[in-house]
C-alpha positions as CSV (number, residue, x, y, z in Angstrom):
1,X,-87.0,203.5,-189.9
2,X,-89.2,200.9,-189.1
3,X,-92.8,202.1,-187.2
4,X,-94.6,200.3,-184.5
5,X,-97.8,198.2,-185.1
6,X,-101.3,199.2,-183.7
7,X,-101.4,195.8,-181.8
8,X,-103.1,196.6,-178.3
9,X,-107.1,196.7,-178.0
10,X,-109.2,198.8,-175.1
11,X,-108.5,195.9,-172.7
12,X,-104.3,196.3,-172.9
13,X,-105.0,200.5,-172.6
14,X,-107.3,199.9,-169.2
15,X,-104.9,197.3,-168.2
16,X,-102.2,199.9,-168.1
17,X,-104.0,202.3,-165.9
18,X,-105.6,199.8,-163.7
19,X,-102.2,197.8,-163.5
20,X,-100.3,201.0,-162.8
21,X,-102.5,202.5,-159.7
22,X,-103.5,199.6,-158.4
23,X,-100.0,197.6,-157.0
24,X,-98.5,197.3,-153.7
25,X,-100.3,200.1,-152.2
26,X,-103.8,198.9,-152.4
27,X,-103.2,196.6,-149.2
28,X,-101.3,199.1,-147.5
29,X,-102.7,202.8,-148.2
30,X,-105.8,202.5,-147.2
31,X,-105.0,200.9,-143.6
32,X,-102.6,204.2,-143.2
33,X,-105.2,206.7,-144.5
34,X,-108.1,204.8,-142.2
35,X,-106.0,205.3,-139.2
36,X,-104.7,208.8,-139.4
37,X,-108.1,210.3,-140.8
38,X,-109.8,208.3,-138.0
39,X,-113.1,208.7,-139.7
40,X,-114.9,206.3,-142.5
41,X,-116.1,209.3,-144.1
42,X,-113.5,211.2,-143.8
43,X,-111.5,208.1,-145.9
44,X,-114.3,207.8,-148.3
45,X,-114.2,211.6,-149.1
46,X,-110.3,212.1,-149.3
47,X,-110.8,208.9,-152.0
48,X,-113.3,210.7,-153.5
49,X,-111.6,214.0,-153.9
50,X,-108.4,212.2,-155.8
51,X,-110.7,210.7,-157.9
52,X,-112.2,213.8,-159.4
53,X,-108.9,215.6,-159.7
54,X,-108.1,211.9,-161.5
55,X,-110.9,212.1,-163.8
56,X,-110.1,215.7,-164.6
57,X,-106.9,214.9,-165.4
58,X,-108.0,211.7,-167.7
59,X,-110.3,214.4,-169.3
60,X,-107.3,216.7,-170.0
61,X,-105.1,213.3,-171.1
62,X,-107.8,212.0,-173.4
63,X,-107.8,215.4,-175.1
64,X,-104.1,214.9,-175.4
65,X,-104.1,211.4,-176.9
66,X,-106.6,212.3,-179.5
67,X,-104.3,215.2,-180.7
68,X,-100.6,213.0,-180.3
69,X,-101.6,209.7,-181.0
70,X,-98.4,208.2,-180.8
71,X,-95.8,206.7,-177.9
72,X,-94.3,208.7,-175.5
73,X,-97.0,210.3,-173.2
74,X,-95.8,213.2,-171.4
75,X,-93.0,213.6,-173.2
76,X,-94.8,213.9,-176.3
77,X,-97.0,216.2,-175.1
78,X,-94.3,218.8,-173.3
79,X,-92.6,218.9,-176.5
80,X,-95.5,220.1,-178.0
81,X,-96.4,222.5,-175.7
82,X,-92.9,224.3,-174.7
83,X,-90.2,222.4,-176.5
84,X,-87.5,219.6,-176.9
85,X,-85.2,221.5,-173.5
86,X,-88.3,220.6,-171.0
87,X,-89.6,217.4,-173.2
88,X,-85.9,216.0,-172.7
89,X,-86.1,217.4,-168.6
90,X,-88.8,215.0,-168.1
91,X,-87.6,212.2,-170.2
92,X,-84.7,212.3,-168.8
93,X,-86.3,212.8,-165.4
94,X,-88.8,209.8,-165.9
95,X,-86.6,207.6,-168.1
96,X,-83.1,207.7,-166.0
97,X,-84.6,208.3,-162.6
98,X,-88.2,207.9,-161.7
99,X,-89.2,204.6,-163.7
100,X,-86.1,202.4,-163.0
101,X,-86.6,203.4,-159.3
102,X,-90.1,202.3,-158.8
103,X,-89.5,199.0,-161.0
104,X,-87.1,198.0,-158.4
105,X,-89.2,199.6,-155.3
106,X,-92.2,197.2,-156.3
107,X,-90.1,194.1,-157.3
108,X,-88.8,194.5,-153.7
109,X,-92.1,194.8,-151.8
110,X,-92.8,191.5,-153.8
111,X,-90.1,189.7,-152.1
112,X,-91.6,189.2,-148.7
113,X,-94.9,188.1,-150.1
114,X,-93.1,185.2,-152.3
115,X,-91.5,184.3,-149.1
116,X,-94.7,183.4,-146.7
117,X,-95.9,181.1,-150.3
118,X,-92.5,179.3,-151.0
119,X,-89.7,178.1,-148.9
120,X,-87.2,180.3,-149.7
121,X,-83.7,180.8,-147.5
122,X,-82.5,184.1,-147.7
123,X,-80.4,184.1,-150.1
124,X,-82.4,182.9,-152.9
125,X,-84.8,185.6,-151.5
126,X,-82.5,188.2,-152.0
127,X,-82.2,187.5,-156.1
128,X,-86.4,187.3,-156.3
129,X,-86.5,191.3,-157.2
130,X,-84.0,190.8,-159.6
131,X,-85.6,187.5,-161.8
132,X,-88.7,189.4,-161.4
133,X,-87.6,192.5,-163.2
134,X,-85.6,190.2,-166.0
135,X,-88.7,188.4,-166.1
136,X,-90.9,191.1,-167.0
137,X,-88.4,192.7,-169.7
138,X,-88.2,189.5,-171.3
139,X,-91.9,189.4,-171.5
140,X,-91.6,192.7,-173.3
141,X,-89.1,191.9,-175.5
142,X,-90.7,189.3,-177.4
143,X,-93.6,191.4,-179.1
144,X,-95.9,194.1,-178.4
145,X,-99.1,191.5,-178.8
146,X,-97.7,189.0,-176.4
147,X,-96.8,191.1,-173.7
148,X,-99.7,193.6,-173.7
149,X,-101.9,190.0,-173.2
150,X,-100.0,188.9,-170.7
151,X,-100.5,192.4,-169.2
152,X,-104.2,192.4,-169.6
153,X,-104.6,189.0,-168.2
154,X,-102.9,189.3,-164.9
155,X,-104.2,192.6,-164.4
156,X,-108.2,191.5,-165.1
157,X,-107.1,188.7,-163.0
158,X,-105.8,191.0,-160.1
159,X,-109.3,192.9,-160.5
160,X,-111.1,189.6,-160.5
161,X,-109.3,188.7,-157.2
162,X,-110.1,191.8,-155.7
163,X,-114.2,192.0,-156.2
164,X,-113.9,188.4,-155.2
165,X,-112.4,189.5,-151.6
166,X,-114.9,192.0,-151.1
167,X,-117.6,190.1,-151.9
168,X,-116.2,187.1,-149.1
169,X,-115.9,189.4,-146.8
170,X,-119.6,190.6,-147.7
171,X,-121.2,187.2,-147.8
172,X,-119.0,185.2,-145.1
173,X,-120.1,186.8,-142.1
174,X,-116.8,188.8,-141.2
175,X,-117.8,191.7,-142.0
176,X,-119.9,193.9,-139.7
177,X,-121.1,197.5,-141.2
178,X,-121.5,198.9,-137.7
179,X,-118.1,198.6,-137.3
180,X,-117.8,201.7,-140.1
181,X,-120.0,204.2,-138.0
182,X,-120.4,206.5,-136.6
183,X,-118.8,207.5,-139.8
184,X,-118.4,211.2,-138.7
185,X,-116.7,210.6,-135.7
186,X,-112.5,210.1,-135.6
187,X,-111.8,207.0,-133.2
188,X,-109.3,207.7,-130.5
189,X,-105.3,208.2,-131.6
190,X,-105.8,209.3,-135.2
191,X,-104.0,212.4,-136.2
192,X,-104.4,215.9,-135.8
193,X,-106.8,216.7,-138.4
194,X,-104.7,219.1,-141.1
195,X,-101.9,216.7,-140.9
196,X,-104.1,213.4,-141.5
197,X,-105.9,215.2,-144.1
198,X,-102.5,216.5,-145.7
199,X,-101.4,212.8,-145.2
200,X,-104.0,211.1,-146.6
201,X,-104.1,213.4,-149.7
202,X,-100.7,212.7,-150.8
203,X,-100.7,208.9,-150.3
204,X,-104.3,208.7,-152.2
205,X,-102.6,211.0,-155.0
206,X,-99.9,208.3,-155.4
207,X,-102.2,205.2,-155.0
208,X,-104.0,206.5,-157.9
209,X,-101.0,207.4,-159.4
210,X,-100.1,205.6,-163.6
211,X,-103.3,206.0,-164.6
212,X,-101.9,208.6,-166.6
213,X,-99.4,205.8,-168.0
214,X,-101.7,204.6,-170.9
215,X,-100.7,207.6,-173.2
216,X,-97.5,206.5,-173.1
217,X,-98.5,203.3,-175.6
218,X,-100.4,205.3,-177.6
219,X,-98.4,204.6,-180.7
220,X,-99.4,200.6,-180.5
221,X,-103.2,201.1,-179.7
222,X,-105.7,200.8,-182.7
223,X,-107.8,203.7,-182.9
224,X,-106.0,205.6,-180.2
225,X,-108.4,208.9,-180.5
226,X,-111.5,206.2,-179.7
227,X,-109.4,203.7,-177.7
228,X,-107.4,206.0,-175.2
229,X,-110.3,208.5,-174.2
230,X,-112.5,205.5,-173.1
231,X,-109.2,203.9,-171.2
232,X,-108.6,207.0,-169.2
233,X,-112.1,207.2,-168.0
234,X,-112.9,203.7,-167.9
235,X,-109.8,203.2,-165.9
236,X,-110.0,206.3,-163.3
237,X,-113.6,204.8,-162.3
238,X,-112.5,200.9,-162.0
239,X,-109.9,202.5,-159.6
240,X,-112.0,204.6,-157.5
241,X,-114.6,202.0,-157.1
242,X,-112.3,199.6,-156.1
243,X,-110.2,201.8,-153.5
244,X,-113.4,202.8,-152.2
245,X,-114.7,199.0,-151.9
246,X,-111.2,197.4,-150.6
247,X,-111.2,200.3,-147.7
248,X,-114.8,199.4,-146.5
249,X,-114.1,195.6,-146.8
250,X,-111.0,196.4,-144.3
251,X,-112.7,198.4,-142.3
252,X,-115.6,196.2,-141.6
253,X,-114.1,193.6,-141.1
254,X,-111.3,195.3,-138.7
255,X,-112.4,198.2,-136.6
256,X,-110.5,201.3,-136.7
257,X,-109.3,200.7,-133.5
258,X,-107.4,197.3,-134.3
259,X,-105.5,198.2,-137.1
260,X,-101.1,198.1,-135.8
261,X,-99.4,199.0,-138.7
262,X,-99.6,199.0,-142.1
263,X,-97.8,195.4,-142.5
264,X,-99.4,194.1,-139.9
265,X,-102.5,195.0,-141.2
266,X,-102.3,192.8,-144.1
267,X,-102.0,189.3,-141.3
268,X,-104.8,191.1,-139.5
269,X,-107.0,191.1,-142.6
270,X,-106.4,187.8,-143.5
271,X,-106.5,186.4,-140.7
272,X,-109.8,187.5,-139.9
273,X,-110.9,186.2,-143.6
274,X,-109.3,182.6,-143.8
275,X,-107.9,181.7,-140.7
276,X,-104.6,180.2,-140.2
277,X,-104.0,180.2,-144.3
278,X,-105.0,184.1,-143.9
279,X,-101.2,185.3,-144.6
280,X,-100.4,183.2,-147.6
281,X,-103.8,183.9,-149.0
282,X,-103.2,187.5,-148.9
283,X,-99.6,187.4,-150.1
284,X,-101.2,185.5,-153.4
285,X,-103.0,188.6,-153.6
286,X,-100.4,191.0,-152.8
287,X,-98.0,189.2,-155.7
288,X,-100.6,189.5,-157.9
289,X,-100.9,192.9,-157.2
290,X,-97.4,194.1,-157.8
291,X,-97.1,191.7,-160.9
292,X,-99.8,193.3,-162.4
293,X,-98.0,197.0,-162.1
294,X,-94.5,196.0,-162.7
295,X,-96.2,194.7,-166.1
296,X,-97.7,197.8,-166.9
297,X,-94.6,199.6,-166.0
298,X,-92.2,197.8,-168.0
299,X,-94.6,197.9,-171.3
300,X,-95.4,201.7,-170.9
301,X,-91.9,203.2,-169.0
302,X,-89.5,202.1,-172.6
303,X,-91.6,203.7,-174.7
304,X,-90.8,207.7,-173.1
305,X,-86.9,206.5,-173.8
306,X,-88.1,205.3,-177.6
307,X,-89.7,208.5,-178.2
308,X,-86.8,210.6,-177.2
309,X,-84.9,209.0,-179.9
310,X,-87.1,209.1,-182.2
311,X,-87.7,213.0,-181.8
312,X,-83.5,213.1,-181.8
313,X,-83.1,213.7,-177.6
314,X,-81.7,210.6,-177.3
315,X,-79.5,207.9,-178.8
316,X,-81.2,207.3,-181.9
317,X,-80.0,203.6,-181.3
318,X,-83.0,203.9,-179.1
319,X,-85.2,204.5,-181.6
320,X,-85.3,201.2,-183.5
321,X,-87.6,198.1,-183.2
322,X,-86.5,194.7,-182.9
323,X,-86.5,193.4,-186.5
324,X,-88.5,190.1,-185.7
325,X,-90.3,191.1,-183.0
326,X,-91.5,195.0,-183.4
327,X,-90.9,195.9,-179.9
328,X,-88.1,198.9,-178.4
329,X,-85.9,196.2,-177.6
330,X,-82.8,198.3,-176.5
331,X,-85.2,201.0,-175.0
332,X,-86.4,197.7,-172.8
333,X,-82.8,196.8,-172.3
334,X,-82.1,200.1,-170.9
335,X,-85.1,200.4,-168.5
336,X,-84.3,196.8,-167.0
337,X,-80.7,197.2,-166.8
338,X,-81.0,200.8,-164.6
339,X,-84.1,199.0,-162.2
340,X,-81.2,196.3,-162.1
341,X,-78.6,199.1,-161.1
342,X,-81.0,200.7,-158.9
343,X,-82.0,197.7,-157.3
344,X,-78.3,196.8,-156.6
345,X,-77.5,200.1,-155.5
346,X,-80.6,199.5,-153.3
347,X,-81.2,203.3,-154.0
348,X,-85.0,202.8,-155.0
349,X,-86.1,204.5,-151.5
350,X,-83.9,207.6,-152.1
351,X,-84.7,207.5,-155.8
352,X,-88.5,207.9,-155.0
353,X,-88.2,210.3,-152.2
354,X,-86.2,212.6,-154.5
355,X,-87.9,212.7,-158.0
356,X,-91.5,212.5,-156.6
357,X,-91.6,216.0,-156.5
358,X,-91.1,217.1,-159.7
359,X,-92.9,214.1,-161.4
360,X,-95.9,216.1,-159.9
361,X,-94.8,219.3,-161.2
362,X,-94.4,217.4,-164.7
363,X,-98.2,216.0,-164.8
364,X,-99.2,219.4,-164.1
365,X,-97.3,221.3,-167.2
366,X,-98.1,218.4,-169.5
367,X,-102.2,218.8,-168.8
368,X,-101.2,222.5,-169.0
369,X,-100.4,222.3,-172.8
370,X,-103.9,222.2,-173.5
371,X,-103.8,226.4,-172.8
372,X,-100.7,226.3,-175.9
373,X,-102.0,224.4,-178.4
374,X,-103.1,226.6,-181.7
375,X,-106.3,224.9,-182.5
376,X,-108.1,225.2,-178.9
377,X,-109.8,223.1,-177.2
378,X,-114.0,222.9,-177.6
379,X,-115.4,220.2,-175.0
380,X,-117.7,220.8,-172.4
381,X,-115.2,220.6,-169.9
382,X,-112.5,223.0,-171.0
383,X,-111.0,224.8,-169.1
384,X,-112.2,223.9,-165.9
385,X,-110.9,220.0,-165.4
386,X,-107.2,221.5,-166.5
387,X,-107.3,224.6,-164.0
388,X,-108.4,221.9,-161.6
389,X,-106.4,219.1,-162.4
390,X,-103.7,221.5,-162.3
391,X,-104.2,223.4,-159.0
392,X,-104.6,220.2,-157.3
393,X,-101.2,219.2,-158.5
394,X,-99.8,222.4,-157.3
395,X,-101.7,221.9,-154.1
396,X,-99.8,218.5,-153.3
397,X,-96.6,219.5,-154.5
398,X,-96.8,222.1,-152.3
399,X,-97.6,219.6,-149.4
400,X,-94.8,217.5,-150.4
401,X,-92.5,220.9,-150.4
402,X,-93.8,221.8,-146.8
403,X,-93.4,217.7,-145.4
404,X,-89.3,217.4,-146.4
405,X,-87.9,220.0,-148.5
406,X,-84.7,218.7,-148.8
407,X,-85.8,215.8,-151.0
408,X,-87.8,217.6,-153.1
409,X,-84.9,220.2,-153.4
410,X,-82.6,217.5,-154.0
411,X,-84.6,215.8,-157.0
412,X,-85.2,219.0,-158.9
413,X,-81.4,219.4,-158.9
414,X,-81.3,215.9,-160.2
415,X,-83.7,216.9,-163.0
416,X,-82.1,220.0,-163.9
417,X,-78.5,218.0,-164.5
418,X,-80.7,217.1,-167.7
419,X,-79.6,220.6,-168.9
420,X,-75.6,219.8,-169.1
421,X,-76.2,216.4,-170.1
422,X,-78.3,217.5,-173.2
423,X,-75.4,219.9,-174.1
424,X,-72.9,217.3,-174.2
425,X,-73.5,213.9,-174.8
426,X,-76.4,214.5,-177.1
427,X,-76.3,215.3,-180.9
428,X,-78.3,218.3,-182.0
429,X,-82.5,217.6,-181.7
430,X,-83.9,217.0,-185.0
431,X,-87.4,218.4,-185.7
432,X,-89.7,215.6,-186.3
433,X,-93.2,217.2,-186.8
434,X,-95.7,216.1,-184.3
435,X,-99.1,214.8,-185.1
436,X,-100.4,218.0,-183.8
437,X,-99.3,221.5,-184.1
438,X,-97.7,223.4,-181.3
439,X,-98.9,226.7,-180.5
């Protein structure tokens, strides 16, 4: 069987994690977080907090891509650490579920952006999400090389487009620093403070969420074990520095007090910045945005499907490379036709709500295979980023438990299904040995 190609440099690796956490969310989380925390510092420290629990977890991932430098991420590193039953919970989990739902959930959110930049009736609209995701397999399809530089490039772009907002907003005279202090004091009608911290915790969590993503190439990067550790790291603090700079350019240039709503927000903003073309310059920027992680999701989401067939937990038909091209072509088929099913079903919010739960729970146990691995671990950091990384975790899945159980409930029913499918419609798991030994 035909093995992929080490095409993809440091740029495509830190491309994935920046594409990934930064998407629709960086326009809209921080507006929310501002306004129920009440309090610049109070943001800046809830940002802060994700971010070490981010680079603790890069620290733990980095560990794990030098020991299982090939495709597959989490899966890869589950199977490792407990076996092909849970390895095949999460793939199945992340593969079937999660990925295909928040392909479609960001090709949505893209829709209404297009709209205020083309002249679009609503029924050309309605098929945007769709082109979008066929656009973006296509992309992938034709070779690992092409689409990891068209990856890199909008996604360097999108962090281009970003400094270059926060520095406007520096230099053009909207933005006032008063207007961030006093920055211990919450403004009138933020939240009640365990709430808005509990809040703001979970939707920093998931804006920083992917960067985790990177691993999942790791077959296709040269010199993963130098490559991957550097993209982890380099990636978590390109994130937190430019969450931390995007919410003080918003907040100086709009008080606490003015911000609506999180959509509203975003004509606010703009407004404020360039005038009457405020909305359509900010929707450029939104696109971008979402372009840039629906990129990074469809190049790094296939590759969990390729490696369960490769390992013999799924269809091995799912296992082979295009023979001209080199890439998972009918694991990229299979990804864009369930975000196509998903997005027709228009399930993508119920999707979400369900399986976010236990894709927490799953990022935990992988890091957690560092504690089963036969040769341990000797870094400076080990074991405290893991026990970290990993109460953190627990921390916010029990926040998401104690918000709406039912959800949660529901999706870790949805996971466990993986069991009886297993059982029936898959052949018996071959043992393909790992690059690293299982403890």
């Amino acid at each position: 069987m035909a093995t992929q190609k080490r095409q993809l440099g440091l740029t495509a690796a830190v491309a994935v994690v920046v594409g990934e956490s930064i998407a629709l969310g960086i326009f809209l989380t921080p507006a929310a977080m501002a306004k129920s925390l009440g309090s610049p510092l109070l943001l800046a420290l809830v940002w802060l907090g994700i971010a070490v629990m981010a680079l603790c977890g890069a620290l733990c991932y980095s560990e794990l891509a030098i020991r299982f430098p090939e495709s597959g991420g989490e899966y890869v590193y589950l199977r490792a650490g407990y076996g092909d039953q849970l390895a095949f919970l999460y793939g199945w989990m992340s593969s079937i579920v999660m990925y295909p739902g928040v392909a479609a959930a960001l090709a949505v959110g893209a829709a209404p952006y297009l709209a205020q930049l083309l002249p679009l009736n609503a029924r050309a609209l309605a098929f945007v999400p769709a082109l979008v995701l066929c656009l973006f397999g296509i992309i992938n399809l034709l070779g690992t090389r092409f689409s990891g530089a068209i990856m890199s490039f909008v996604n360097m772009l999108k962090l281009a487009v970003l400094f270059a907002l926060v520095g406007w907003a520096a230099v053009s005279g909207h933005a006032h620093w008063s207007n961030l202090l006093p920055l211990t004091v919450r403004r009138p009608g933020s939240d009640a403070i365990f709430p808005a911290i509990a809040g703001g915790v979970i939707s920093a969590f998931f804006s920083f969420g992917g960067w985790w993503e990177a691993s999942k190439i790791a077959g296709e990067v040269r010199n993963p074990k130098k490559t991957l550790p550097a993209a982890f790291l380099l990636g978590v603090a390109i994130v937190t520095v430019v969450y931390l700079l995007i919410s003080a350019a918003f907040l100086s240039v709009l008080p606490l007090e003015k911000i609506t709503s999180n959509t509203a927000f975003v004509a606010q903003f703009g407004g404020v910045l360039f005038g009457a073309a405020g909305a359509r310059v900010l929707s450029l920027c939104v696109l971008l945005c979402v372009c840039g992680g629906i990129a990074a999701l469809s190049m790094a989401a296939p590759r969990v499907c390729y490696a369960m067939a490769q390992s013999g937990n799924f269809f091995s038909a799912f296992a082979r490379l295009h023979p001209r091209f080199g890439t998972p072509a009918n694991a990229i088929l299979l990804q864009t036709g369930l975000s196509l099913t998903v997005l027709l079903l228009g399930a993508f919010d119920r999707v979400l709500a369900y399986i976010i739960f236990s894709a927490v729970v799953f990022l935990a146990l992988a890091a957690s295979t560092l504690f089963r691995m036969r040769e341990p671990v000797r870094a400076w950091w080990y074991p405290a980023a893991p026990i970290l990384f990993i109460a953190i975790s627990a921390a916010i899945a029990l926040l998401i438990l104690m918000h709406d159980p039912w959800p949660a409930i529901v999706g870790v029913g949805v996971v466990l299904c993986g069991i009886p499918v297993r059982r029936i419609f898959l052949r018996a798991p071959t043992t393909i040995p790992l690059t690293s030994e299982r403890g």
